[in-house]
C-alpha positions in Angstrom: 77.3 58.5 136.0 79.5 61.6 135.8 75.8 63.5 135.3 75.0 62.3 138.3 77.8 63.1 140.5 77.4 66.8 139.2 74.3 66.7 140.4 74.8 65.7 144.1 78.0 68.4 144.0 76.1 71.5 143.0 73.2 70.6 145.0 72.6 73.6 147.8 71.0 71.3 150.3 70.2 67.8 151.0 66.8 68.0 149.6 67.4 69.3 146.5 70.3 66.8 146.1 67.8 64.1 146.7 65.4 65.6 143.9 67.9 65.3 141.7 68.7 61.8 142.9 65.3 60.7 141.6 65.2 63.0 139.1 68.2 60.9 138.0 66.6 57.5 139.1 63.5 57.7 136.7 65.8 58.0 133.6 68.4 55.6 134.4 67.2 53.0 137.1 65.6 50.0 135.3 63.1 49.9 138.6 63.2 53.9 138.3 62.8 55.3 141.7 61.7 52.1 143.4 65.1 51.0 143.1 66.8 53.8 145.6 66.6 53.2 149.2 63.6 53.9 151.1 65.1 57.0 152.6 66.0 58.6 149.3 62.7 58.4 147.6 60.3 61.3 146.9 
């Protein structure tokens, strides 16, 4: 999880933060992306 955080914290913008986010999500989520919220997916 700390990989994560560090992600979202040296993210310049809100998109890129969200990249990251399911970036993150396809490694670590057992539903992968589909388990973020609708608004967070890409």
């Amino acid at each position: 999880m700390t990989f994560y955080m560090a992600g979202i914290d040296t993210s310049e913008d809100y998109e890129t933060c969200v990249k990251r986010l399911n970036n993150w999500a396809e490694d670590r989520l057992e539903n992968r992306k589909i388990g973020l919220p609708i608004g967070l997916r890409r």
